[in-house]
C-alpha positions as CSV (number, residue, x, y, z in Angstrom):
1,X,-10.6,29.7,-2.4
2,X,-8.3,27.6,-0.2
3,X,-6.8,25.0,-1.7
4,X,-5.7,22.9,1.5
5,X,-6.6,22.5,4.8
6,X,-4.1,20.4,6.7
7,X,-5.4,19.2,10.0
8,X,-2.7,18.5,12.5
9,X,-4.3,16.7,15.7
10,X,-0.9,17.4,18.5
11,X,-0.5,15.8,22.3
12,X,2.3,17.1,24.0
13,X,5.0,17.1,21.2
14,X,5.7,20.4,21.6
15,X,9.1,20.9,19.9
16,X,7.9,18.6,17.3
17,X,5.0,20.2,15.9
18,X,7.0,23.5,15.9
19,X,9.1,22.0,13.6
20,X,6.7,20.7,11.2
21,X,4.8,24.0,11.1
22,X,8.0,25.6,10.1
23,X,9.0,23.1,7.4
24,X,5.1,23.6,6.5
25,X,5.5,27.5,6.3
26,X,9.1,27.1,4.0
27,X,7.5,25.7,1.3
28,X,5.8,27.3,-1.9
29,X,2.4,27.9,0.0
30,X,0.5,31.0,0.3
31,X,0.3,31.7,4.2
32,X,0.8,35.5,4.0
33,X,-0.2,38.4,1.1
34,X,3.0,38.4,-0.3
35,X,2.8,34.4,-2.0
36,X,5.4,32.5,-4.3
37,X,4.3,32.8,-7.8
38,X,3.8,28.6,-7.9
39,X,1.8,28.6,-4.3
40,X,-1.2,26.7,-3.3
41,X,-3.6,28.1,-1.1
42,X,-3.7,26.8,2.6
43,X,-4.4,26.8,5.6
44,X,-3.5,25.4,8.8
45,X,-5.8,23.6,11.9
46,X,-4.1,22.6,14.7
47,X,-6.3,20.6,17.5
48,X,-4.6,20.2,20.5
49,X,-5.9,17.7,22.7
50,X,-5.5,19.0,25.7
51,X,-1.2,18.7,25.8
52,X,0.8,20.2,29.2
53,X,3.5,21.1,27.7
54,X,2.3,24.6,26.4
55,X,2.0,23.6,22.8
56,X,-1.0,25.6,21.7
57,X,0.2,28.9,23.5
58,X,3.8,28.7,21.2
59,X,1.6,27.8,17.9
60,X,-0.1,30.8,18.7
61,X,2.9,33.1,19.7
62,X,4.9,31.3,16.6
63,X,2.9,31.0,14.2
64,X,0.0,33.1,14.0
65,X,-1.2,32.3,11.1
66,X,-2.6,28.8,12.0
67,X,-5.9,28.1,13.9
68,X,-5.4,26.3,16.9
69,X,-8.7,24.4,18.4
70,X,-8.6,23.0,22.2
71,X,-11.5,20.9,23.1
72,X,-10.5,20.7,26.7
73,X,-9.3,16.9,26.9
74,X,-7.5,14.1,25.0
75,X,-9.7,13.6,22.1
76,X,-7.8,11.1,20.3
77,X,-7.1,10.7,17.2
78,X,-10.4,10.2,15.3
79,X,-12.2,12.8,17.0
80,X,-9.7,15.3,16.5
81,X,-8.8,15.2,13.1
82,X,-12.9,15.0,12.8
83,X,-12.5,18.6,14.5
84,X,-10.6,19.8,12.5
85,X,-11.8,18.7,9.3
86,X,-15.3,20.1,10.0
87,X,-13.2,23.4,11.0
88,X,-12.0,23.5,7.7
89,X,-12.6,25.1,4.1
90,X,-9.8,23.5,1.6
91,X,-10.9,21.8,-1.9
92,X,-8.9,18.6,-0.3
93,X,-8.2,17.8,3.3
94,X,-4.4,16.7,4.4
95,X,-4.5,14.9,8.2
96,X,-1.2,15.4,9.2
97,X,1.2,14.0,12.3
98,X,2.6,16.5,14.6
99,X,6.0,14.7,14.4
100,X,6.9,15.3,10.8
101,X,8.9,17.6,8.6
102,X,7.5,18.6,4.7
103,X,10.3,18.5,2.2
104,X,10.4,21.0,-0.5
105,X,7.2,20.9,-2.7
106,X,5.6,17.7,-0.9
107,X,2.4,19.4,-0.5
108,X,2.3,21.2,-3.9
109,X,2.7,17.5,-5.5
110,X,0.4,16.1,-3.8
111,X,-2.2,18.8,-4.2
112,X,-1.4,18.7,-8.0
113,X,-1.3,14.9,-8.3
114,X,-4.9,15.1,-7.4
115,X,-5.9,17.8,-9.7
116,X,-5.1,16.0,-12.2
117,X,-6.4,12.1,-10.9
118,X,-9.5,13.0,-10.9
119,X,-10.6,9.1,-9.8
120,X,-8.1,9.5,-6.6
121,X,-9.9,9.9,-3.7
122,X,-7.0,9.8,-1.3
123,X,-2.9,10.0,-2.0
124,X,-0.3,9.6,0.7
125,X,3.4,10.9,-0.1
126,X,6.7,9.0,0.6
127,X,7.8,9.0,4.2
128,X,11.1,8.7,5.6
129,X,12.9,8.2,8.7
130,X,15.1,11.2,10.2
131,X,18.4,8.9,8.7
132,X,16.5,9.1,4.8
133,X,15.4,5.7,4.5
134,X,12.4,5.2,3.3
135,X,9.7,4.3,5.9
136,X,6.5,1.6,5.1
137,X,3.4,3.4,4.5
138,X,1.7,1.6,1.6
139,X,-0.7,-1.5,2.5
140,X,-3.2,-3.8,1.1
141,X,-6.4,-4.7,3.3
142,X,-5.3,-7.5,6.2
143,X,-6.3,-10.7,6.5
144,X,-6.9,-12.6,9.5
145,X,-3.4,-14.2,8.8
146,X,-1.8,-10.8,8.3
147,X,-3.4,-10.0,11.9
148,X,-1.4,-12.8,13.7
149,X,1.7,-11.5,12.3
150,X,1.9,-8.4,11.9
151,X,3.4,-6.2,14.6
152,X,3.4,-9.1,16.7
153,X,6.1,-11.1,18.5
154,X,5.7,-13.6,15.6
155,X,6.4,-10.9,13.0
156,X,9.8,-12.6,12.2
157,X,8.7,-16.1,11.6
158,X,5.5,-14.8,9.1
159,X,5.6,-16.6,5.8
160,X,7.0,-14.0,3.3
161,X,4.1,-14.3,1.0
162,X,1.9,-12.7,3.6
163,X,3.9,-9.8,4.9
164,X,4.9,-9.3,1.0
165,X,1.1,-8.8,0.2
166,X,0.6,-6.6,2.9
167,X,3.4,-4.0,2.4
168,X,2.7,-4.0,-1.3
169,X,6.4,-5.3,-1.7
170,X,6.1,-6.0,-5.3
171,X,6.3,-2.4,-6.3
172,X,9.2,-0.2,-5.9
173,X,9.3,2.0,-3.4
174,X,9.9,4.6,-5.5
175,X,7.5,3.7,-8.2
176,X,3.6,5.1,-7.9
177,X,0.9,2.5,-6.8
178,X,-2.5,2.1,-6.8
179,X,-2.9,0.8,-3.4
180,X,-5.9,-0.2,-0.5
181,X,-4.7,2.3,2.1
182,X,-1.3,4.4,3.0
183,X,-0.4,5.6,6.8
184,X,-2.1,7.9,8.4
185,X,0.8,9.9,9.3
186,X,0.4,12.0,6.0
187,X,-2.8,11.4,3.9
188,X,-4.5,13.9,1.8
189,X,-8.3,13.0,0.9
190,X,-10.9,15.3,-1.6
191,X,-13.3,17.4,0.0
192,X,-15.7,15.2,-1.8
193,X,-14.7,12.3,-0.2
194,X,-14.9,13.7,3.2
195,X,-18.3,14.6,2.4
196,X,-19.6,11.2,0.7
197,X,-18.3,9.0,3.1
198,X,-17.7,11.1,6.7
199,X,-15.1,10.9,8.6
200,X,-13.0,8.9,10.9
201,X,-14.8,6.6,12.7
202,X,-14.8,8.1,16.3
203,X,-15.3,4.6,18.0
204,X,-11.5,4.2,17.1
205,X,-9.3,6.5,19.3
206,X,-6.3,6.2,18.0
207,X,-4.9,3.4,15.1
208,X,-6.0,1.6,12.3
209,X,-8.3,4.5,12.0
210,X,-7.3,4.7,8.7
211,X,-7.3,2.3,7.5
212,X,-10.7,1.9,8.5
213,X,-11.4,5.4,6.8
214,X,-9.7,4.0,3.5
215,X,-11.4,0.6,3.4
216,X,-15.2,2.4,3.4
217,X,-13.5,5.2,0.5
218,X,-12.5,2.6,-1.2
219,X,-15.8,0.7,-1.0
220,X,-17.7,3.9,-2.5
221,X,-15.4,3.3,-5.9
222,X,-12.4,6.0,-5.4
223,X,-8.7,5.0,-5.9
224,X,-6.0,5.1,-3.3
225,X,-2.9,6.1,-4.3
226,X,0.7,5.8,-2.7
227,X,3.2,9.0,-4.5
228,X,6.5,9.0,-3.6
229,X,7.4,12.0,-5.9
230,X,6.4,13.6,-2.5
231,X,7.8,13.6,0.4
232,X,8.0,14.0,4.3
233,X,9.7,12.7,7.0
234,X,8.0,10.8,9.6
235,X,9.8,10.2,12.9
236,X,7.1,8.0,14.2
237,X,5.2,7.5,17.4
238,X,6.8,10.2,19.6
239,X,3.4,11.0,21.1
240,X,2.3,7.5,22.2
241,X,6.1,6.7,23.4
242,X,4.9,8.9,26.3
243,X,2.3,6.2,27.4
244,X,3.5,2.9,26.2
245,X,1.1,0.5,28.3
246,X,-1.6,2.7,27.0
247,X,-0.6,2.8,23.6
248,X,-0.6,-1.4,23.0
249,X,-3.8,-1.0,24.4
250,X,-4.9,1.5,21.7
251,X,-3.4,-0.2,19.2
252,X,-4.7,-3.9,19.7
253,X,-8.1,-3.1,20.6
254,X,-8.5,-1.3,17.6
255,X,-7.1,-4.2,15.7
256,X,-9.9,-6.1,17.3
257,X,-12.7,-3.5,16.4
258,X,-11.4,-3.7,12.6
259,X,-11.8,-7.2,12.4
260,X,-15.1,-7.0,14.2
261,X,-16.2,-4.8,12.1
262,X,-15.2,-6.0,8.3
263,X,-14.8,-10.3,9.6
264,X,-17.3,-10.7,12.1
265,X,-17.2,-11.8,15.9
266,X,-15.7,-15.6,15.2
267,X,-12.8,-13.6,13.8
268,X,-12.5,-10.8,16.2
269,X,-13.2,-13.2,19.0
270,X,-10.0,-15.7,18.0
271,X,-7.7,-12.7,16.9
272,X,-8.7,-11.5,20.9
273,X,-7.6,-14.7,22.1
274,X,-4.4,-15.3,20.5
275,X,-3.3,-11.3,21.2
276,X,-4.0,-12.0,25.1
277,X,-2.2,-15.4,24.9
278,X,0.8,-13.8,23.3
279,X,1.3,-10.8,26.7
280,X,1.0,-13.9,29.0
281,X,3.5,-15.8,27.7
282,X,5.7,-12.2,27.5
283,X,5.2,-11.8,30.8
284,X,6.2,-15.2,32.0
285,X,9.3,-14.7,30.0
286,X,10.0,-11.1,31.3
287,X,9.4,-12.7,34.9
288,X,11.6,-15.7,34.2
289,X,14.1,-13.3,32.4
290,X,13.6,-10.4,36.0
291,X,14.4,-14.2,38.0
292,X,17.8,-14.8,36.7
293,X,18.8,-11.2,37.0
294,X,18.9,-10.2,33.3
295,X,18.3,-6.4,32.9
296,X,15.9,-6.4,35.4
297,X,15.2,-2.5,35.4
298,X,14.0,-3.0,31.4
299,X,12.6,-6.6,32.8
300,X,10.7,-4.6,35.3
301,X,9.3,-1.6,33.1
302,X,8.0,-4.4,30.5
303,X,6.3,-6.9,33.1
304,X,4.2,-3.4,34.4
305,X,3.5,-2.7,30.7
306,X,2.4,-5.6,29.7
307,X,0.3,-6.8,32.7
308,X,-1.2,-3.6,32.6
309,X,-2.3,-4.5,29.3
310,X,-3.5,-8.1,30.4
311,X,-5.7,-5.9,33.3
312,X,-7.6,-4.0,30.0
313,X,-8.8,-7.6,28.8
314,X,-8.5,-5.4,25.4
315,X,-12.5,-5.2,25.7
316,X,-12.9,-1.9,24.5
317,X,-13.7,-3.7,20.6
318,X,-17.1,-5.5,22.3
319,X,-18.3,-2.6,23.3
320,X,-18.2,0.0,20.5
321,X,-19.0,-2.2,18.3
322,X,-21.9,-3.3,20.3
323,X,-22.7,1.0,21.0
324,X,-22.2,1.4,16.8
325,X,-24.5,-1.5,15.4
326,X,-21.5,-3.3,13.6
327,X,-22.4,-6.7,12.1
């Protein structure tokens, strides 16, 4: 019997998910006949949506011993790790980013925490940045306010009562919490969940997927749990660096659909408003900024960014939730 399937969903981070497969096969897994004495069973899915930059050919020179799955095109997020999951045969499921690096036992801990947590339905490790700091993963459920604040260009000037709710600030960050959902860049969920509650929601390409995932786990009674006694380093975002306009687009129209989805329209609707508002007034600022002759090569690059984001209207969040019966 396998013990875990980790599902690795990859887009042209080629280098990257090398690495994480090797970090992967160093630790006290069984991958081949001859098995530390203290390994856990796994295996290994990697669905490559559709990268150019010959990742699913060096997997399979590299690393033979992991299935790689090409659907042909850019799946996205959801969909892939969807893939993948239905690919796959493990008691529990860990959905894994191409652009990080297991340390030590991570996925022993994890794998054991859970044996013996019987009520978790889903536990996320510690992650780190490449300099050791510890990285934010653990959250509580947003609110409309935290949506006008969070990872926006009013961030700074957010009462701290809100942000500190959010990012579950009054535990330690070494300390184990019961939380409402941890990052998607490392989460490892029960087969049982998977199977009482499905999977991603597909109508979300990529972000807040998640957390989406985590609110409806929650919802059928399991516990989420953030356990730093593991942990992996996460160096963040290196796929969707590549395609920056696209990315904001991706990340606030899922935004959107969340809110759509758990608050209703009124809420979705003003949350739409206000994010649109905000790139107009960034691009009269860049423009003013580009005027006077301030960096105008990074004054450039962010003006065709961020109108190209204004061009999207973000209306991807009407429309799926209109195709998926929301509300």
């Amino acid at each position: 019997m396998i013990d875990l399937s980790i599902v690795i969903v990859t887009w042209n981070v080629r280098e990257l998910l090398l690495a994480c497969l090797g970090t992967i096969a160093q630790g006290p897994v069984d991958l081949a006949e001859n098995a530390p004495e203290n390994a856990i069973r796994i295996e290994v899915i990697v669905v490559d949506a559709d990268s150019q930059d010959g990742s699913a050919e060096a997997v399979r020179d590299q690393y033979s011993w992991a299935q790689v799955i090409e659907p042909g095109w850019n799946v996205g997020f959801a969909f892939g790790n969807n893939i993948g999951m239905q690919a796959s045969k493990g008691r529990y499921v860990l959905l894994l980013n191409p652009d990080t690096e297991v340390l030590g036992d991570a996925l022993a801990r994890l794998t054991h925490y859970l044996d013996s947590h019987p009520e978790v339905g889903v536990v996320g490790p510690q992650l780190l940045n490449d300099d050791g700091t510890v990285q934010s993963s653990r959250r509580r459920f947003p609110t409309l306010a935290t949506a006008f604040f969070e990872s926006t260009w009013l961030q700074p000037a957010a009462p701290r009562r809100v942000l500190k709710r959010y990012y579950c600030l009054d535990g330690g960050d070494n300390e184990t919490l019961h939380v409402d959902w941890v990052a998607g860049a490392a989460v490892m969920v029960r087969r049982d969940v998977v199977e009482q509650v499905g999977g991603l929601d597909e109508s979300f390409f990529m972000y807040s997927e998640e957390l989406d995932w985590q609110r409806r786990i929650k919802a059928a009674g399991w516990e989420v749990v953030y356990f730093p006694e593991a942990k992996i380093i996460h160096y963040g975002g290196k796929s969707s660096e590549q395609v920056v306009a696209r990315r904001d687009i991706a990340f606030h129209t899922s935004k959107i659909r969340y809110f759509r989805k758990y608050h209703g329209w009124a809420a979705a609707a003003t949350l739409w408003l206000f994010l649109l508002g905000n790139y107009v007034w960034q691009v009269l600022l860049e423009a003013a900024k580009w005027l006077v002759g301030h960096k105008r090569d990074l004054r450039k690059a962010r003006l065709r960014a961020y109108v190209e984001v204004l061009r999207s209207g973000l209306w991807g969040w009407q429309a799926d939730a209109h195709r998926n019966g929301h509300g």
